[in-house]
C-alpha positions, 0 to 999 in steps of 0.5 A: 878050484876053490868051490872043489877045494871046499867040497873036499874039505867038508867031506873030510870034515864030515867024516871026522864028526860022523856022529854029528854031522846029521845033528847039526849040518844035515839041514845046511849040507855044506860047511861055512868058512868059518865052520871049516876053519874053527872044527879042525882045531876044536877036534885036536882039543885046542882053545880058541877065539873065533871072529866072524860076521853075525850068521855065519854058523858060530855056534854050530862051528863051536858045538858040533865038534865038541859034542863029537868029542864027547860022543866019543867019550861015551857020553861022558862029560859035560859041554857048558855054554856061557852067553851074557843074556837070559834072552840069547839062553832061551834061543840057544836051548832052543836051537840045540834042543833038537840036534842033541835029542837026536844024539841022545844027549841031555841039554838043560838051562839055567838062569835066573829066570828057568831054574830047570832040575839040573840032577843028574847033570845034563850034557850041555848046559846053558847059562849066564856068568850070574848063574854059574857064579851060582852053581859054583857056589851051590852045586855040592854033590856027594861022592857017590854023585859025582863031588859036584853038579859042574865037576865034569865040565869038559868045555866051556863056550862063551859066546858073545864074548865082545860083551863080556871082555873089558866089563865087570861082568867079563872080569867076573867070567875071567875069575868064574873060569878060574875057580872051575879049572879049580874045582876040576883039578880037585875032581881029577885028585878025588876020583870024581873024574878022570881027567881035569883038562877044560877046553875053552872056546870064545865066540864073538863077531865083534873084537877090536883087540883078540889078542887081548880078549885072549889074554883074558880068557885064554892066554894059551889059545889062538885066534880064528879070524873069518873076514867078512861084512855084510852088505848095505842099503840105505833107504830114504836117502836123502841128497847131498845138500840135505845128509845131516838134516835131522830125520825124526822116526816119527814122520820117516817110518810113517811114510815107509810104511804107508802103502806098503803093499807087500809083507816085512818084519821092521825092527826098530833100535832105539837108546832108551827104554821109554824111547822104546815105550813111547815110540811103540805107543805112537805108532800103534795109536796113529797107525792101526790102519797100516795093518802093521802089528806094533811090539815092544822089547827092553830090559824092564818089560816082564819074561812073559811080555818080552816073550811075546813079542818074540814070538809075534816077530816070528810069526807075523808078517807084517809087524814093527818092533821097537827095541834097546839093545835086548835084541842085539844080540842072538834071540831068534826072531827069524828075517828081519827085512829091514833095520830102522835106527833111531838115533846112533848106536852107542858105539861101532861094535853095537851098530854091527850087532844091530844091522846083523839082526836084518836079513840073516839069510841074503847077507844084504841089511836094508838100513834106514837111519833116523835122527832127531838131531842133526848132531845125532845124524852126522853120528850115525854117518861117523859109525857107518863110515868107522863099520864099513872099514872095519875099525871099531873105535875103541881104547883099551880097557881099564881095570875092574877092582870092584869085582874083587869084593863080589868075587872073594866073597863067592869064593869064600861062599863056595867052601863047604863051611862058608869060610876059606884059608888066607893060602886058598884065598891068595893062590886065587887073587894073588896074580891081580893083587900082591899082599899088600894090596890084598890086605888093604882090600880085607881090612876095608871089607872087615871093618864095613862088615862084609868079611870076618876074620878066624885066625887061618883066613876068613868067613862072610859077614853079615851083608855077604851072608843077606847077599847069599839069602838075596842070591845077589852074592852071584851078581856085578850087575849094579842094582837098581831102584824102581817099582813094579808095574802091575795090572790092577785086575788081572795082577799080571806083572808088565814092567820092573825098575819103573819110577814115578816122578808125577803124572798119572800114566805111562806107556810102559810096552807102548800100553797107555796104563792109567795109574791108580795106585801106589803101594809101596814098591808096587804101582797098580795100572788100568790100561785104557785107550784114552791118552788124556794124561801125561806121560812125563813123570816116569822113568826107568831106574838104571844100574849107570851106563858104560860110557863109550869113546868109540861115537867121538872117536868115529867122528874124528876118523870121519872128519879126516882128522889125525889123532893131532889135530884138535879143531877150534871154533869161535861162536859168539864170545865163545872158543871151543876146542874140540879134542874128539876123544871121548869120556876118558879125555873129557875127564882128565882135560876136567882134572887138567883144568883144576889143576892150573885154573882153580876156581874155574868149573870146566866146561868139557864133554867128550867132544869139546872143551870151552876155553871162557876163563881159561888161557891158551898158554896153559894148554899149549905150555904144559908144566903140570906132571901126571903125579900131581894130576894124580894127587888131584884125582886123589881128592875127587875119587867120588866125581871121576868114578861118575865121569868114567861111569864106574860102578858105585859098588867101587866106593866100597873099596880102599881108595888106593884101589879105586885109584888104581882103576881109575889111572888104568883108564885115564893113562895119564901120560898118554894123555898129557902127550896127546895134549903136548903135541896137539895142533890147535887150527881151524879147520873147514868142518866149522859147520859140522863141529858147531853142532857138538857145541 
C-alpha cells in the first residue's frame, strides 16, 4: 500500500544521496512528501519551484540533494542560498551548521549584520539579495584565486521566494541572477571553472501564480506542488449573535492568560511596530503576576534585542511575544502553542505565514483573533474563509522600473574600472527596455548626476559613487528618517527609525524609556518604571508600504459576492457604492472621477466610493476611453504613485517610465470593463457593509 510505497521510496532515495542522508535525515528516519518529490529531480540537475505548507522539510528537500551533488564533485563547487531577511539567515546558518560540519564542508553567511571572512570561499553561503548585489560588486579575486569569491556558484535557493516575487526587491533578485549566470559564463571562458551551469531552485509556501513566479526567476524550470494545510482551532469563540463584535486583545489575551495553569509559548501578530511597543509594555505592567515573561520583535529594535528575544521564545516556557511580521517568516523560535492576531494580517498569504509559526510540529495551529474594530473583525473572518479554500486573493503584479536605476548603477560598479560599454549595458537590460526607452532612462540619470558619459558607454556619478561609500548602492529598500534611541548610561543602542513629534517618553521593546535628550540624530533614554509621561509623540519612520488588494478582495469572496456585483448603501444623505477591489481600483475609479466630474474630490478607499456630488449615469453610461484616463494619470504621476504605494526612488525616473509602471498595475481597461458591466443592487450585507463606510 501507500505507507509501503512510501518506505520503498525513501530507501531508493536514501541510497541516491548516501553521503548525505545521515547529514540531514538521520534524525527524522523517513522522508516527507515533499522531500521525495523535490529530491529526484533536484538529483538530475533540474530547476524547480517547490510549493508546500510551512514545515514540511523545505529546506532540507532543497539542500540535502545539492549538497550530494556537490559531494560528488569532490567538494568542489559553491551552494549559495538567498532568503529576504538578516533574521531567517542566522536561523538557517544555524540549522545547517551541523549537517555540513559532518560532511566536512564549509558554510558561511553574509549580511549586512554578520560580515564573516568569506576567503577562501565557503561551500555554502547564505545571504540576502542586498548582500549579493555586494558580493557581486566586491568580491574580485585574482586568477590564482579563483577571478572571483561567487565564481563557483553551482546552485542558488532562494527561499521564501513569495516575498520577493511581484517587489522591488524580487525584481533586483531577478536581475542579481542575471548578472551571476554572467559572471559564470565568464568564469567557464578564463578557466576559472570548468563548467558555467547554475541550478536554480525556489521555495515558497505561499504562490498564488507559480507559473508566473517561474517566468521570473526561472523560465526553463518546473512547478512542484505538495497540497497541504494546517488544521484550525479557534479559540474564545464567541456565539452567532455575537462574530463581528470587536474583541480587543487587551481584555481577550488577559483573560487567556489568567489561570492558566499549564506552560505555553503565546505569539502575538500585530500590524505596527508601536502596536508591538505598546502592547508588550501593557502587559508586562498590568501582568507580572500571571508568571508569563513579555518580549517584543519588530524591524526597529537593534540585532542584539531582537536576538533576545529569540532566545527567550525558545527557552522559556512560559512566555508572550509580540511581533510585526519580523516573525513571519523562518526564525527558529521552537513550538508555539498558540497564535493571537491582533487586528488582520495585510493580506491572505500573510495570515498563512503567521498561523504556520503555531504548532509546527502537531500540524494543528490554535489561533485566536482579536480586533479593535468591528470592521477589522469580520476581516480577519474574509481571510480566514479566503486560506481555508486555498485562495490567495491577490491581482497580478505591475511593473518595478525603479529598479532600473539601482541595477544599471551596480552593474556599472561591478566593472573593474567602475565604468562599462553601452553593448554590455544593453545586452543586460535590453530584454525589459528597448533603446529608446533605454536612452530616456540615461539622459535622466546623466542630467541628475547620477551617471556620466565616456564616449563607448558610462561611468557612475558623483550620488552613485556616495551611494558605493554608503553601501546603498546594493539597496531597493527605500530608506527611511528617523533617530537612534539609546541608553544614556550604558550607550547601548535599543532602537533605530524612531521620530520624536512631542512628549517626554516612549515604549520602545515595550521598555518605558524616559527621554532625556536629543542630540542630532541621537535621542538619549533612561528607562524607568514609572508611566507618568505620554507616549503619543513617537513614532517609527517608514520607507512606505505595499499596499495589498487581497483584505478587499477576500471580503468580497466572503460575502458571496461575484466580481459583478457592486453592493450600494444609503446612510443618512449619503450613497455609497461599494467596488470591494482594493488600492488599485480605488485609484483608477479617483482618476475616473476627475475625468467626468472636474472639481469634485473624490471620496474613494479601496472598499467604497461615495457617490455625493456625483451621478449615477456618469458610472452606469461610460464615454471616457482608457487614453484619455491616461493623459490624466499623465498629470498626476506624483498622487497615484502614492496611491499604489510606489517607491519614491520612481520620481528619479523619466515619466514615460513612471507612466509606464503605473498602467501595468492599474490595467485600464480592464478596469473600465469591470465598471461597464458592474451591476448596482442592494443587497442583505447592509449591516456588514456599513461598517467599511
Amino acid at each position: 500500500m501507500i505507507r509501503d510505497k512510501d518506505l520503498q521510496a525513501d530507501r531508493i532515495i536514501a541510497h541516491q544521496i548516501e553521503r548525505s542522508w545521515y547529514a540531514f535525515f538521520s534524525r527524522f528516519g523517513r522522508l516527507t512528501h515533499v522531500q521525495r518529490a523535490a529530491i529526484p529531480l533536484l538529483l538530475e540537475g533540474r530547476n524547480i519551484l517547490l510549493c508546500a505548507a510551512t514545515a514540511s522539510g523545505k529546506t532540507e528537500a532543497a539542500c540535502a540533494p545539492l549538497v550530494e551533488r556537490l559531494l560528488s564533485r569532490g567538494g568542489q563547487g559553491m551552494i549559495l542560498y538567498v532568503t529576504p531577511t538578516r533574521a531567517l539567515v542566522n536561523d538557517l546558518f544555524a540549522r545547517l551548521e551541523g549537517p555540513a560540519s559532518l560532511l566536512g564542508l564549509t558554510i558561511k553567511r553574509r549580511t549586512g549584520e554578520s560580515r564573516m571572512t568569506l576567503s577562501p570561499p565557503p561551500h555554502l553561503l547564505i545571504t540576502t539579495p542586498e548582500s549579493l548585489d555586494s558580493m557581486l560588486c566586491r568580491g574580485g579575486l585574482s586568477d590564482e584565486e579563483g577571478g572571483h569569491l561567487l565564481s563557483k556558484v553551482e546552485a542558488v535557493v532562494l527561499d521564501e521566494i513569495h516575498l520577493l516575487y511581484g517587489t522591488p526587491r524580487g525584481e533586483q533578485t531577478k536581475w542579481l541572477l542575471e548578472r551571476l549566470k554572467r559572471l559564470r559564463l565568464q568564469a567557464e571562458s578564463k578557466g576559472w571553472y570548468n563548467h558555467s551551469k547554475v541550478q536554480l531552485v525556489g521555495l515558497s509556501a505561499t504562490v498564488a501564480d507559480p507559473q508566473a513566479v517561474l517566468d521570473q526567476f526561472m523560465p526553463d524550470g518546473q512547478v512542484v506542488s505538495i497540497s497541504g494545510s494546517r488544521l484550525l482551532k479557534q479559540e474564545s469563540e464567541s456565539s452567532h449573535s455575537e462574530k463581528y463584535a470587536a474583541r480587543p486583545i487587551q481584555s481577550i489575551l488577559a483573560d487567556y492568560v489568567i489561570g492558566l495553569q499549564q506552560k505555553e509559548k503565546i505569539l502575538v501578530f500585530s500590524n505596527s511596530r508601536k502596536r508591538v511597543d505598546e502592547l508588550t509594555e501593557y502587559f508586562r505592567r498590568h501582568h507580572t503576576d500571571t508568571g508569563f515573561q513579555m518580549a517584543a520583535h519588530h524591524a526597529s529594535l537593534t540585532k542584539t534585542l531582537r536576538e533576545e528575544t529569540e532566545r527567550a521564545v525558545r527557552t522559556e516556557q512560559r512566555i508572550i511575544v509580540f511581533a510585526t511580521s519580523t516573525l513571519e517568516i523562518g526564525v527558529d523560535i521552537g513550538d508555539i502553542d498558540i497564535v493571537f492576531l491582533d487586528g488582520p494580517a495585510p493580506d491572505v498569504a500573510s495570515f498563512l505565514q503567521r498561523i504556520g509559526r503555531g504548532n509546527r510540529r502537531s500540524g494543528m495551529t490554535r489561533l485566536c483573533l482579536c480586533a479593535d474594530t468591528t470592521k477589522d473583525q469580520i476581516l480577519q473572518y474574509a481571510i480566514i474563509a479566503a486560506a481555508e479554500d486555498g485562495l490567495l486573493c491577490v491581482k497580478p503584479p505591475g511593473s518595478q522600473y525603479g529598479v532600473l536605476r539601482q541595477q544599471l548603477a551596480s552593474y556599472i560598479y561591478q566593472a573593474p574600472r567602475l565604468r562599462r560599454g553601452y553593448a554590455q549595458i544593453r545586452s543586460l537590460f535590453g530584454t525589459t527596455l528597448d533603446d529608446k526607452r533605454f536612452r530616456t532612462l540615461v539622459d535622466v540619470m546623466v542630467r541628475n548626476g547620477e551617471l556620466r558619459e565616456f564616449p563607448e558607454g558610462l561611468l557612475l556619478g558623483e550620488y552613485w559613487r556616495e551611494q558605493a561609500t554608503l553601501g546603498s548602492i546594493h539597496s531597493t529598500i527605500e530608506g527611511s528618517a528617523g533617530n537612534d534611541v539609546v541608553d544614556e548610561k550604558t550607550g547601548q543602542k535599543l532602537a533605530k527609525g524612531v521620530l520624536m513629534q512631542g512628549g517626554k517618553g516612549l515604549h520602545t521593546g515595550g521598555r518605558s524609556l524616559l527621554v532625556r535628550r536629543h542630540i542630532g540624530q541621537t535621542i538619549e533614554v533612561r528607562q524607568t518604571n514609572k508611566d507618568t509621561f505620554s507616549t503619543d509623540g513617537y513614532s517609527y519612520a517608514s520607507g512606505g508600504a505595499i499596499r495589498s488588494d487581497s483584505q478587499a478582495l477576500a471580503l468580497r469572496r466572503y460575502l458571496g459576492l461575484s466580481e459583478t456585483d457592486w453592493p450600494t448603501h444609503r446612510l443618512g444623505d449619503r450613497e455609497y457604492v461599494f467596488h470591494l477591489g482594493g488600492p488599485r481600483r480605488a485609484a483608477f475609479l479617483k482618476l475616473y472621477i476627475e475625468m467626468v466630474a472636474p472639481g469634485v474630490r473624490p471620496d474613494v478607499t479601496e472598499y467604497r466610493m461615495s457617490l455625493v456630488g456625483l451621478k449615477r449615469e456618469w458610472f452606469t453610461s461610460i464615454s471616457v476611453r482608457a487614453f484619455q484616463i491616461e493623459q490624466q494619470l499623465s498629470k498626476e504621476l506624483d498622487r497615484v504613485e502614492n496611491w499604489l504605494g510606489r517607491p519614491l526612488s520612481n520620481r528619479k525616473l523619466p515619466d514615460p517610465l513612471r507612466r509606464e509602471e503605473l498602467l501595468s498595475w492599474l490595467r485600464l481597461e480592464e478596469e473600465l470593463a469591470a465598471l461597464a458591466t458592474s451591476q448596482w443592487l442592494v443587497t442583505g450585507q447592509a449591516e456588514v457593509l456599513e461598517y467599511f463606510v
